[in-house]
Steps between C-alpha positions, in 0.01 A plus 500: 500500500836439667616192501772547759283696764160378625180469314315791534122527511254828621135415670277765462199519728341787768625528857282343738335254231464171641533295151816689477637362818390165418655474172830650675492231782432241259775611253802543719409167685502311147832319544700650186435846597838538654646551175274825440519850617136624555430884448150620600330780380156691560302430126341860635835697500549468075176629322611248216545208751139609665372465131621215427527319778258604749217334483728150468715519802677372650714452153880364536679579223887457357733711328357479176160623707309198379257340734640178699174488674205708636173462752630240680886357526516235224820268596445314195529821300776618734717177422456505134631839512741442730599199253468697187747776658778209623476353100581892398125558364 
């Protein structure tokens, strides 16, 4: 991960998936997401992501593609990542 840019992470979930949404809403209100750039992606669109991830969405990952949380938004999870990043991992 780039230090000098913005933390990066990717959700995964399905369009129109109401978990999905929540999880989003409840991630970019969390008040140390304006350090992070958020890319979303369709879990359905990647045959390996479907596999993998499918059946656990929504799944936000980082750059190293491990899982900061899934299901539901975990802020507790969110922050020790978010902590573990800041103290470079």
């Amino acid at each position: 991960m780039d230090s000098t840019g913005p933390l990066r992470l990717l959700l995964m979930g399905r369009p129109e998936c109401g978990l999905c949404e929540e999880f989003e809403a409840e991630l970019v209100a969390h008040p140390d997401f304006t350090s992070i750039h958020l890319d979303q992606v369709d879990v359905d669109s990647n045959a390996d992501w479907q596999r993998r991830y499918g059946l656990r969405i929504p799944v936000l990952l980082d750059d190293w593609s491990e899982v900061v949380c899934e299901g539901r938004f975990d802020a507790a999870s969110f922050e020790t990542w978010l902590g573990d990043v800041r103290r470079g991992r």
